[in-house]
C-alpha positions in Angstrom: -70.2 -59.8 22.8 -74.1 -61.0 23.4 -76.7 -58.6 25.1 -79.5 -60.4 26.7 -82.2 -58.7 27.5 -84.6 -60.3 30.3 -88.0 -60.5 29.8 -88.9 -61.4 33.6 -88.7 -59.2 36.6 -85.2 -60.2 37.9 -84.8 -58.6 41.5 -81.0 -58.7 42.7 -79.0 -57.4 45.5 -76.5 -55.1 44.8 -74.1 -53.1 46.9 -76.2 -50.1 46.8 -79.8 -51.7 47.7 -82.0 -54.2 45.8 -83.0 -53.4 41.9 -84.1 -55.2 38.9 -81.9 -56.7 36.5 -82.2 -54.8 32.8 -80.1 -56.5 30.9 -76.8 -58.9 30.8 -73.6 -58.3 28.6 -71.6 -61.4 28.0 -67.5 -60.2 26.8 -67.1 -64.3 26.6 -65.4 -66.7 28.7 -62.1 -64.7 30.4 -64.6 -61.8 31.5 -67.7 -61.3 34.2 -70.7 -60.8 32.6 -72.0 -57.2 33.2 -75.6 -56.6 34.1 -77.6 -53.2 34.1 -79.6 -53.2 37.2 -82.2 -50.2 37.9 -81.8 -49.2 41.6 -85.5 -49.8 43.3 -84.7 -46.5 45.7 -84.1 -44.3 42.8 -84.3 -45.4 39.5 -80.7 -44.6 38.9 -79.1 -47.2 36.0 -75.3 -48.9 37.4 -73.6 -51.7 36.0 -72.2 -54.3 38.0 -70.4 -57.7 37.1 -71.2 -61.0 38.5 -69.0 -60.7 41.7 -70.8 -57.6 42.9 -74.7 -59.1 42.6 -76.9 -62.0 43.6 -80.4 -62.8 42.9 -83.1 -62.0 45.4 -85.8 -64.3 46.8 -88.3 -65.0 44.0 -91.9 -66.2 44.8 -93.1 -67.5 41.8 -90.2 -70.2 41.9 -89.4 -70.3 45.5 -86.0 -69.5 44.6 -83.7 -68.7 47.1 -86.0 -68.5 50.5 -84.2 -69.2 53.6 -87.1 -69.4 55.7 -87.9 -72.7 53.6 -84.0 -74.2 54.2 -84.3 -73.9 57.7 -87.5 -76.2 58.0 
């Protein structure tokens, strides 16, 4: 198992709102990796694995802006 821990505010969607990514645990190749998000409306801690998240827009690398892939 490896725990990485991110260094850079990592906003993600989650199925209970939008929240910033804590940390990641990798199991290895025949499992999802599990991150620890903190929930932006409350604070509260969940885990989800890689099926249940995505990453929001970020502006510092223009990652993932749909108003830009429509132009």
């Amino acid at each position: 198992m490896t725990i990485h821990e991110f260094q850079q505010v990592l906003w993600v969607e989650t199925p209970h709102g939008d929240g910033i990514a804590i940390l990641a645990l990798d199991y290895g190749v025949h499992e999802n990796m599990i991150f620890l998000v903190a929930l932006q409306k409350d604070g509260t801690l969940k885990h989800y694995n890689t099926n249940q998240i995505k990453v929001c827009f970020n502006h510092t690398i223009d990652f993932n802006n749909e108003a830009e892939e429509r132009i």
